[in-house]
N, C-alpha and C positions, 0 to 999 in steps of 0.2 A: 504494500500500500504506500502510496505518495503522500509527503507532507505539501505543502504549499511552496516549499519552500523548491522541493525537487521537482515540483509540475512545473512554477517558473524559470527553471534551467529547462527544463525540457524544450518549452515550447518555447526559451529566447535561441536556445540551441539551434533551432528547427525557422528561426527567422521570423516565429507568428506570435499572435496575441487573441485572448480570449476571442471569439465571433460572436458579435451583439445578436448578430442576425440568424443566426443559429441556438441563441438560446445557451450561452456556453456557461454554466456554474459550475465548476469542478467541489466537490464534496472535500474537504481538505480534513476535517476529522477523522481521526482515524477509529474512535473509540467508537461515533454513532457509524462509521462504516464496518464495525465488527458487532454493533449492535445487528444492523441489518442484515449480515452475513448470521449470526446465530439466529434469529427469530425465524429464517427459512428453513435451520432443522436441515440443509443438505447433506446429501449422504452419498458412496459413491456408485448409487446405482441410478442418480438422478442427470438428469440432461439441464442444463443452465443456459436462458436466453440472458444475455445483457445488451440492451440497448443504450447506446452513448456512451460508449466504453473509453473513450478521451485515447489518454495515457496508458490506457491500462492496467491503474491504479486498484480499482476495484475485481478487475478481472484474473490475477494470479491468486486471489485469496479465493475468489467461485471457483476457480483450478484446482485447488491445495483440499478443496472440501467434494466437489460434482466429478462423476466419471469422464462428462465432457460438459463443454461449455464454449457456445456460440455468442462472441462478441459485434456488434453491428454500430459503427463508426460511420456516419457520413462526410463525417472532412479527413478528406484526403491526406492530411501533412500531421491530423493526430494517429490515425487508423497507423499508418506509416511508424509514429514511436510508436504504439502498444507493440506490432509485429516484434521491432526490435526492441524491445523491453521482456517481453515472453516468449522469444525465439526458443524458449529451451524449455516449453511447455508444450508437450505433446496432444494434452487433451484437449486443446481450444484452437477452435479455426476466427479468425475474427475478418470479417465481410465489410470493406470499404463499400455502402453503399447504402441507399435509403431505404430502411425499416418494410416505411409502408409502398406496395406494388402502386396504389393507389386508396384514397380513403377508406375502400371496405375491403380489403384483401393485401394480406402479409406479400410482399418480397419473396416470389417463387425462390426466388438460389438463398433465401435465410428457412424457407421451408424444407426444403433438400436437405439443406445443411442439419436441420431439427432432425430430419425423420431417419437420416442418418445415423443420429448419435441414439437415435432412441428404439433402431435397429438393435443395435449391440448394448446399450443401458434398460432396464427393462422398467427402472423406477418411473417416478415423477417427474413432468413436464415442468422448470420453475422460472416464472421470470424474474430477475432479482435486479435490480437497477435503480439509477439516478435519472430518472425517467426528465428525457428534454419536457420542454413544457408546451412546446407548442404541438407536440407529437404525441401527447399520452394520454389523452380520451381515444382516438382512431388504435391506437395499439393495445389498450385494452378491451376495447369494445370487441376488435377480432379474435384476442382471445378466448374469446367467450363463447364467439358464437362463429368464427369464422372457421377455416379447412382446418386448422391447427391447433386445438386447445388447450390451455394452460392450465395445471391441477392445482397451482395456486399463485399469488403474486405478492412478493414483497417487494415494494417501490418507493421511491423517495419522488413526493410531486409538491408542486404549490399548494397553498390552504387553498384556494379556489378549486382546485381540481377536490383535494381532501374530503372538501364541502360536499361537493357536487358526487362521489363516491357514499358519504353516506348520509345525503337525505333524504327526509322523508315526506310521503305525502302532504302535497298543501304548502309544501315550502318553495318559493323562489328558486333554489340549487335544485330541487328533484327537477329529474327529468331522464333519459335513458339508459345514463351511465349508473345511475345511482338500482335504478330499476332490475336492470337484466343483470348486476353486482349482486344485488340483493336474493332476485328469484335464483338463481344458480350457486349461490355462496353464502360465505359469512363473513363480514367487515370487521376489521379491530385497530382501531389507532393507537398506534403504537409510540411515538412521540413526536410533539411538535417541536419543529428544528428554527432556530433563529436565523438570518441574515447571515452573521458570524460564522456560520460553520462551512460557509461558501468560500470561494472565490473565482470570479469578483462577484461581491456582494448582490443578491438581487432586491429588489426593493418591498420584498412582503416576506412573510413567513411560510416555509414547509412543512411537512410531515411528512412520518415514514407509516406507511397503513399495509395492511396486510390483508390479502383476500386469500380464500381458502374453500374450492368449491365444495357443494355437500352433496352428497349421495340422495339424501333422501329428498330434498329437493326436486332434484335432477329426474327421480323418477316420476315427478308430478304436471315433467313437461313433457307432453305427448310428443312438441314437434320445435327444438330450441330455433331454426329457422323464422318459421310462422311465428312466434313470439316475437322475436327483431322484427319482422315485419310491421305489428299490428301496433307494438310500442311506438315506432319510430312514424310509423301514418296516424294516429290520434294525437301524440304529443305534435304534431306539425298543424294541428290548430285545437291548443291546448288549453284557450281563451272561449271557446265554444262551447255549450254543451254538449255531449255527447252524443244525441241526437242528432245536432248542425251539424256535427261532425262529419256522420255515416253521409249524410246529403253530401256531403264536397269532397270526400272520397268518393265519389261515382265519377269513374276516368284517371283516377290520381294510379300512379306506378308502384307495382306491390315487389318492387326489388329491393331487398335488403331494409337496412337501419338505417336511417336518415338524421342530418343533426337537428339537435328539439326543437330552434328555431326558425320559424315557416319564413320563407323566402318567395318573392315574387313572382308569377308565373308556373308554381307546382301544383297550383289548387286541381289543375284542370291540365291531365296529359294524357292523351287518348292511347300512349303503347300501353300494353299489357294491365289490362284496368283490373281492378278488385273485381273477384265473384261477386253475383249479386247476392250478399247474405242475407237473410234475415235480421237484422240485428236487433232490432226491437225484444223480439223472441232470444236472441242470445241472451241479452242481459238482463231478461225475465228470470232464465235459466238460470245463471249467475248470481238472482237476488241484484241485481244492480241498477240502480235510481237512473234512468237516461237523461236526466235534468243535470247530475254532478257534471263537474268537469273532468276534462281526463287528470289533471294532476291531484286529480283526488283521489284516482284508483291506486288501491294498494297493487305491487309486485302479484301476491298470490292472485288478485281480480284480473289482472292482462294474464295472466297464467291461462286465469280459469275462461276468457274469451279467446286466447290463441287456439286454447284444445278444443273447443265449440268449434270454431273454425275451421282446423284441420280435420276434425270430423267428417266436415260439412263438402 
């Protein structure tokens, strides 16, 4: 692990300095990056994603604990020191390049690179990271529900993000991260991190939170596809009852999870339109008031209208 002191040889070494524009806070404690290293409980039969692996800092110590470990660096001239900082680390491959293929879908060659190591490790899938900020609602969201999924996550992200992971119904922060988190998992905050423990400093506070999916959960979702789907088309007009809803979903695109806030010209897109459900009848079934709004509905309620759905 890197003090602050050997990240700024690195990267004076190397001709660069922090990238605003990337979001660059290198984690410079070393005690809350051993905090976050033990609350993941890795073991060596477990596979390790780290996204924004800098230096490499945090990546020899996921090494020294994970049978393998997939590091993913998108600037070019850090991805470059980690290589040569861990060149004499067999069980990490680390990937100059960006996380996500596109917003709803992992980096086919960081998936390869996954399903490779989890070929020959037979444990758990963990993402364990200093999660960028601009890139960690879309990277978790795919763990959840996309080609790849993650058995559990311990991340270090902004309090906004923190928020937004575990609220609840009714609150301003809920919306689909916190949702498809919650119906799939169990949340625990684990500690809030000051400014200080950065460098260079960002301007609000962190935490390190912990997701951990649940079995029995898991079994109560008929269809985790159809779930992202129906979260991510109600919350995109989450101002409505639930009733106006269903009306302006007629034509709208039933592909993937969508982010919470509605944007202009989605109301009405004639590819690939919603089944004509019943819904009235769904959310009888459900016991559910079509007068609420969607940010009212608890996790297990979009549960219990996905599985209606795919029923249907």
């Amino acid at each position: 692990m890197h003090t602050k002191q050997q990240i700024r040889f690195l990267l004076s070494s190397a001709g660069v300095k922090p990238n605003k524009r990337l979001g660059q806070h290198f984690l410079i404690d070393l005690n809350l990056m051993r905090l976050l290293i033990d609350s993941a409980g890795i073991s060596k039969n477990d596979v390790v994603l780290e996204v924004g692996c800098a230096t490499g800092s945090l990546t020899g110590a996921l090494a020294g604990k994970a049978g393998f470990c997939v590091a993913v660096e998108i600037d070019a001239v850090l991805a470059g020191i980690a290589k040569s900082q861990l060149a004499d680390k067999q069980n990490v491959e680390i990937i100059n390049a960006d996380v996500l293929e596109n917003k709803f879908e992992i980096n086919p060659v960081v998936v390869d690179a996954l399903n490779r190591g989890r070929a020959v490790h037979k444990g758990r899938l963990l993402l364990v990271s200093n999660l960028p900020y601009v890139a960690a609602t879309p990277i978790m969201l795919n763990l959840i529900t996309g080609k790849i999924v993650a058995d559990a996550m311990f991340v270090t992200v902004q309090k906004e993000v923190a928020n937004r992971m575990a609220a609840h119904p009714g609150t301003k922060d809920y919306g689909t991260l916190s949702i498809l988190l919650s119906a799939t998992g169990d949340i625990r905050h684990i500690r809030t991190l000051k400014p200080t423990v950065f460098w260079p400093q960002p301007q609000v506070d962190s935490a390190i939170i912990s997701y951990v999916r649940n079995a029995e959960k898991l079994k109560a979702i008929k269809n985790i596809e159809m779930l992202g789907k129906i979260v991510g088309a109600f919350l995109r007009h989450r101002r409505k009852m639930l009733k106006g809803c269903c009306k302006l979903m007629t034509g709208e695109r039933s592909t993937g999870f969508q982010p919470v806030q509605a944007r202009p010209g989605l109301s009405r897109v004639k590819s690939r339109e919603w089944p004509c459900y019943d819904w009235l009848d769904i959310f009888s079934r459900c016991g559910i008031d079509p007068t609420i709004r969607p940010d009212q509905l608890t996790p297990e309620q979009f549960v219990a209208i996905a599985n209606l759905c795919s029923e249907s």
